[in-house]
TORKOL-4160 file (C-alpha; in steps of 0.2 Angstrom, whole numbers, padded with zeros to 4 digits, m for minus):
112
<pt num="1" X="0042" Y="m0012" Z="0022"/>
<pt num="2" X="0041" Y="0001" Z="0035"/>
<pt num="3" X="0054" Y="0014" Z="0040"/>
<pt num="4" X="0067" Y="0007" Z="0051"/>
<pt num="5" X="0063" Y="0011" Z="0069"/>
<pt num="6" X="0079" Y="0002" Z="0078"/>
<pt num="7" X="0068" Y="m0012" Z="0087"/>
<pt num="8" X="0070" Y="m0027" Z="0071"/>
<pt num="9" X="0057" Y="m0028" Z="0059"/>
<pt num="10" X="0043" Y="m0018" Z="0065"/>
<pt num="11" X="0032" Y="m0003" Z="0054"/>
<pt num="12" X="0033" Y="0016" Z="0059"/>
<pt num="13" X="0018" Y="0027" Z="0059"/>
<pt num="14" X="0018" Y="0045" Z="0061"/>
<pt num="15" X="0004" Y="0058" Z="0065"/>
<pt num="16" X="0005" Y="0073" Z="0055"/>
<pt num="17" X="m0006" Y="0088" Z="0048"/>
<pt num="18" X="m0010" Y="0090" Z="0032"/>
<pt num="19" X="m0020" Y="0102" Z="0019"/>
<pt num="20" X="m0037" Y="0094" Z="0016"/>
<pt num="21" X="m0036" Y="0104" Z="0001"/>
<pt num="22" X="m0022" Y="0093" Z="m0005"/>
<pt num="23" X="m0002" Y="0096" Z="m0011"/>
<pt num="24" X="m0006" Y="0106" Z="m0025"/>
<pt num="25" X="m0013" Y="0126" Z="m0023"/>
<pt num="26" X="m0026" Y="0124" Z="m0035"/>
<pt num="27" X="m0037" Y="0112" Z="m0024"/>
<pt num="28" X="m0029" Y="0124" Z="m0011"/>
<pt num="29" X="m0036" Y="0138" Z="m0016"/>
<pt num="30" X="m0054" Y="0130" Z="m0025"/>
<pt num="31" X="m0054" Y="0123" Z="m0005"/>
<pt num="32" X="m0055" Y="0138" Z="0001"/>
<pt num="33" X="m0068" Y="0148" Z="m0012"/>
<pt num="34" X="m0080" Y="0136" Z="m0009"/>
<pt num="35" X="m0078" Y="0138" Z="0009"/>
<pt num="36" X="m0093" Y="0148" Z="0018"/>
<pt num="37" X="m0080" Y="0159" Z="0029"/>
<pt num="38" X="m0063" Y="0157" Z="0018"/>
<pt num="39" X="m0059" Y="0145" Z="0030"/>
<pt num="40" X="m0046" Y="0133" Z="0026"/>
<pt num="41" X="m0047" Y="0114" Z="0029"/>
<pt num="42" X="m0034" Y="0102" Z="0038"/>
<pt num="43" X="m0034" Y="0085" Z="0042"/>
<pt num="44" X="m0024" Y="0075" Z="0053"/>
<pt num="45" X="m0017" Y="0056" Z="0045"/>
<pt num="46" X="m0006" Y="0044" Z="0051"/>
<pt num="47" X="0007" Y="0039" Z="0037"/>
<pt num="48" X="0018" Y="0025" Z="0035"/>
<pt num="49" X="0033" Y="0027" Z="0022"/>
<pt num="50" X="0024" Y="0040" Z="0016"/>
<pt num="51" X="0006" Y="0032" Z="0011"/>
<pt num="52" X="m0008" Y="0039" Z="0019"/>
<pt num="53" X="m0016" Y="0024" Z="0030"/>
<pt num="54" X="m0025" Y="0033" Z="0042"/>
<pt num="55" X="m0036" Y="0049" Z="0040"/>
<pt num="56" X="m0045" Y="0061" Z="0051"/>
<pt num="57" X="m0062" Y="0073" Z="0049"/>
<pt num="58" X="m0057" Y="0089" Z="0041"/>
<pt num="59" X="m0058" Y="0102" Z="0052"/>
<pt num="60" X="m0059" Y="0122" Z="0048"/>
<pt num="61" X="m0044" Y="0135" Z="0051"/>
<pt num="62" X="m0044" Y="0153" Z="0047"/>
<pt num="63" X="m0032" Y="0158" Z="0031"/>
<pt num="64" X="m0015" Y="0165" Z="0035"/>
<pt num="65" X="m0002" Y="0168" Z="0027"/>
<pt num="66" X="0014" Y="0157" Z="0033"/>
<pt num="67" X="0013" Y="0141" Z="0042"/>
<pt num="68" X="0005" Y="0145" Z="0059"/>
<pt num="69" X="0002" Y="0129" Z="0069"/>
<pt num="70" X="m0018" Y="0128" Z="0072"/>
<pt num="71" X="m0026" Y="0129" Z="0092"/>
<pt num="72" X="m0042" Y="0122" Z="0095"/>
<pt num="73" X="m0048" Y="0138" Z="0100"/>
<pt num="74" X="m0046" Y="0147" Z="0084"/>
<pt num="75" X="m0047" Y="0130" Z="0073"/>
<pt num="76" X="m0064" Y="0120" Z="0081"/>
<pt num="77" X="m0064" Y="0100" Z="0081"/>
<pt num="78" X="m0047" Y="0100" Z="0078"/>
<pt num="79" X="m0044" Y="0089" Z="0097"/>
<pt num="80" X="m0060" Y="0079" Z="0089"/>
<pt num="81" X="m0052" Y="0073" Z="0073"/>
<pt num="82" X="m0035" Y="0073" Z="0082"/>
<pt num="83" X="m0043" Y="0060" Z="0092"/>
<pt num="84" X="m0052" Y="0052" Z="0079"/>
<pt num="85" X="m0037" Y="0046" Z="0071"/>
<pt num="86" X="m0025" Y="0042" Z="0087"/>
<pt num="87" X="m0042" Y="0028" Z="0091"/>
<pt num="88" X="m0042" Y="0021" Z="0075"/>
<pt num="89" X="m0022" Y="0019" Z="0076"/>
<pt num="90" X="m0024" Y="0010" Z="0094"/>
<pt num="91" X="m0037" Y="m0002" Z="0086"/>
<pt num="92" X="m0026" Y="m0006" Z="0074"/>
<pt num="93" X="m0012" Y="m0011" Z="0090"/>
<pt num="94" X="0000" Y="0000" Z="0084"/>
<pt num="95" X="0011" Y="0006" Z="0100"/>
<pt num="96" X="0015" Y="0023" Z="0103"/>
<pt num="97" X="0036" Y="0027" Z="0106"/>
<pt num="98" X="0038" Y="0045" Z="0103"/>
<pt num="99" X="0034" Y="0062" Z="0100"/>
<pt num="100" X="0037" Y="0075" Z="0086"/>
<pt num="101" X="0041" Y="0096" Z="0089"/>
<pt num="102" X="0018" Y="0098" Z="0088"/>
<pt num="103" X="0008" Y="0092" Z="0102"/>
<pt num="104" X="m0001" Y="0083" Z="0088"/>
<pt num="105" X="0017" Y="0073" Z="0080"/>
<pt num="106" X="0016" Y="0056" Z="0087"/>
<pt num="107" X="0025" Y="0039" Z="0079"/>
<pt num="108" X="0018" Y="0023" Z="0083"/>
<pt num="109" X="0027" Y="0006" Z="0079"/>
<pt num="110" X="0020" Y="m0013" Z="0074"/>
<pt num="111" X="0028" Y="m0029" Z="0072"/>
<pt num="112" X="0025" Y="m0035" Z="0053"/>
């Protein structure tokens, strides 16, 4: 079942960004190394109850300490694979109804 959304039994979707890298700071890091610049990787993916149902192109971002939201002009293709996963979302008739704190947080909800 999906999250409750407050319109009856329909699934939520969020957008989020993730670490291409993956949750744990080895992959992080070995992400990383084998990087030509050091770049790190994110990826965008829509999630529902927390599984991953919808994944983006990984894009380069340059390393930094802390968690500083990426712009497309210092993190390239990022509005591609942005947009790459808000299609595939629409294909699938999801609806969009809100917005998170990012310009790139979106929920989406579906009738089950």
């Amino acid at each position: 079942m999906g999250e409750s959304s407050g319109t009856g039994d329909a699934e939520t979707l969020t957008v989020k960004l993730e670490d291409a890298g993956g949750t744990s700071w080895w992959a992080s890091l070995l992400a990383t190394l084998s990087s030509q610049y050091g770049n790190a990787y994110k990826r965008f993916v829509g999630r529902v109850d927390g599984e991953r149902r919808y994944v983006g192109p990984t894009f380069p971002v340059p390393r930094t300490w802390g968690d500083i939201p990426p712009q497309e002009a210092w993190a390239p293709e990022m509005n591609r694979s942005l947009a790459e996963v808000l299609r595939h979302i629409e294909d699938d008739h999801w609806v969009q109804t809100g917005n998170g704190q990012q310009p790139w947080e979106f929920r989406f909800t579906r009738p089950q």
